[in-house]
ROLOTOR-8090 format. One line per 8 residues: number of its first residue (from 1); their letters; for each residue z, x, y of C-alpha. Coordinates in steps of 0.001 Angstrom, whole numbers, padded with zeros to 6 digits. Layout:
% residues N
NUM = A = Z/X/Y  ... $
% end
This chain:
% residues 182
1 = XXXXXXXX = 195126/078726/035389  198077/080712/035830  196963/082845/033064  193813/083502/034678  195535/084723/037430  197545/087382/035358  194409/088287/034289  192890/088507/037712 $
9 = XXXXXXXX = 195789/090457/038553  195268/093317/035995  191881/093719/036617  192393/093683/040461  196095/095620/041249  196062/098364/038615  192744/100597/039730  193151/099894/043801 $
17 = XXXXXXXX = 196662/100435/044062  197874/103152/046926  201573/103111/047177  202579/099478/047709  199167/097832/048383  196614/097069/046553  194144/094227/046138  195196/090993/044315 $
25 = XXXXXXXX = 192579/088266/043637  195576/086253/041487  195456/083334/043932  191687/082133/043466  192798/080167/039945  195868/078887/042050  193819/077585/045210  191325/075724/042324 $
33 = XXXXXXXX = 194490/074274/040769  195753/073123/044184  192297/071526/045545  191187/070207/041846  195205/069055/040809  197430/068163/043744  200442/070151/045684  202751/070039/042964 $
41 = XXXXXXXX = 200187/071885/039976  199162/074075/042861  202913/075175/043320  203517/076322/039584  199835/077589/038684  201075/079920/041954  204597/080807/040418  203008/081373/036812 $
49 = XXXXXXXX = 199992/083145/038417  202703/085342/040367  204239/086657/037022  202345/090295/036304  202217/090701/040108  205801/090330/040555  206387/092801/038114  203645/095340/039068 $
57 = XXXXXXXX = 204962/095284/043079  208343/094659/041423  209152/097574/038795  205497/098594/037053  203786/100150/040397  206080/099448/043009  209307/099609/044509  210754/096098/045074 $
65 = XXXXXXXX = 212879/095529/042058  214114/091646/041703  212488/091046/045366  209016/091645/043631  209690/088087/041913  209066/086967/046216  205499/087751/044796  205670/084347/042522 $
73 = XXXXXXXX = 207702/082467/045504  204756/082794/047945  201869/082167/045199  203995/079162/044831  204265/077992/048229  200034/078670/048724  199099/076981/045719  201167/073461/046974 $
81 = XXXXXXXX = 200042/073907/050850  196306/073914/049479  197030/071182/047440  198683/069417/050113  196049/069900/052904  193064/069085/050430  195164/065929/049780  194903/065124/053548 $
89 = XXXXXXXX = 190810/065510/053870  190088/064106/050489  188148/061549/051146  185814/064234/053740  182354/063926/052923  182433/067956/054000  185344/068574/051977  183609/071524/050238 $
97 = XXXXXXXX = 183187/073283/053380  186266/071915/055113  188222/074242/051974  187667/077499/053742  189942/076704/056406  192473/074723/054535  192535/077978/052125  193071/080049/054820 $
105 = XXXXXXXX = 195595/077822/056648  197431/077471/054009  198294/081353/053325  199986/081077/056418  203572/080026/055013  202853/082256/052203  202328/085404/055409  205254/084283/056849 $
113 = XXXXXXXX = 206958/084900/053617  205651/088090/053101  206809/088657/056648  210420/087868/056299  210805/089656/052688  209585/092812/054063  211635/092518/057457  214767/090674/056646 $
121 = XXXXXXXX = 215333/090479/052574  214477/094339/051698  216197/095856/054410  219224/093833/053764  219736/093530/050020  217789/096541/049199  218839/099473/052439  217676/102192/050316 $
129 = XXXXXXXX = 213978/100661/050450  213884/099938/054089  210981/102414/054529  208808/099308/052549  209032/097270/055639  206644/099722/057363  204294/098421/054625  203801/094840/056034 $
137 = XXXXXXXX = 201148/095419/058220  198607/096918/055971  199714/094128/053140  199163/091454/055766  196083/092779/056807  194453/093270/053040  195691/089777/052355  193908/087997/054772 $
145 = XXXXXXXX = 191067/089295/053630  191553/088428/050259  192282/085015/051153  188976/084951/053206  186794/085987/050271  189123/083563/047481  188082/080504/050892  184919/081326/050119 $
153 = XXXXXXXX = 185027/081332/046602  187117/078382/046287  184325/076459/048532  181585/077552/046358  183722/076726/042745  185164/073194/044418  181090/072175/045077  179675/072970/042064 $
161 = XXXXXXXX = 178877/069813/039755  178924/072754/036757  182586/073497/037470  183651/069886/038639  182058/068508/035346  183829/071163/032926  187188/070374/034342  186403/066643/033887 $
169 = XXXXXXXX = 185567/067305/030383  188916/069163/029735  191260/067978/032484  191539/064095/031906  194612/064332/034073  195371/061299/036593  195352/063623/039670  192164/065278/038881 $
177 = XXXXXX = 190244/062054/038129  192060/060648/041178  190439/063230/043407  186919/063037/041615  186419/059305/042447  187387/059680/046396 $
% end
């Protein structure tokens, strides 16, 4: 899964990037990991699926150097809150629906990341790039509407009996099994 994201990456950063921003549909393969495999999966599908857009914000397209890697850091942290909430409402019998908020609350550590790398960590380790903290804003903003569409999409993949039974078929892992028989 975090290959998939890569992939989404590529196909998503490269043509809409405009200075710093641009869209980034990475996290839908890390909020399926999360619901479908537990916090802990969800955590290092996020970091993994973080890779090519750390580097693109990082050094490709952007101007963030090492602080681009804070790209992976708050994939990480969305992919286990996801997995962590879903854990909590398991046993919902709306659990499909109840996944576009718990998608959506569970960017919010992963804003207030964003937040604090663009306020506090670039202008201190990186004073030359301080004008990037102007940026946050319009990132915040195009993120939450990401995340909206990838709640919706997550809801949608998380119901289907299609999706559910191809993961069955080649995830036999404990936690996925575990979360197909509550």
């Amino acid at each position: 899964m975090g290959a998939v994201g890569n992939v989404l990456a590529a196909i998503t950063i490269a043509p809409t990037m405009v200075r710093q921003i641009a869209l980034d549909f990475s996290s839908l393969p890390v909020f399926v990991a999360g619901v479908f495999a537990g916090p802990l999966v969800g955590g290092l599908t996020g970091f993994l699926a973080g890779i090519l857009p750390s580097a693109f914000f990082g050094f490709i397209g952007g101007q963030m150097g090492i602080l681009g890697l804070g790209t992976s850091v708050g994939k990480a942290i969305s992919g286990f809150c996801v997995g962590l909430l879903t854990q909590v409402v398991r046993s919902s019998r709306n659990r499909t629906v109840l996944l576009i908020p718990i998608v959506l609350l569970s960017f919010l550590p992963e804003a207030l990341w964003i937040y604090v790398l663009f306020t506090v960590f670039i202008p201190i380790f990186m004073p030359n790039q301080t004008f990037l903290s102007a940026f946050v804003i319009p990132i915040l903003t195009k993120a939450w509407f990401e995340i909206a569409v990838m709640s919706a999409f997550t809801s949608a993949i998380a119901g289907h009996s299609g999706f559910k039974a191809f993961l069955g078929h080649y995830l036999r892992t404990t936690t996925f099994q575990r979360a197909q028989s509550t």
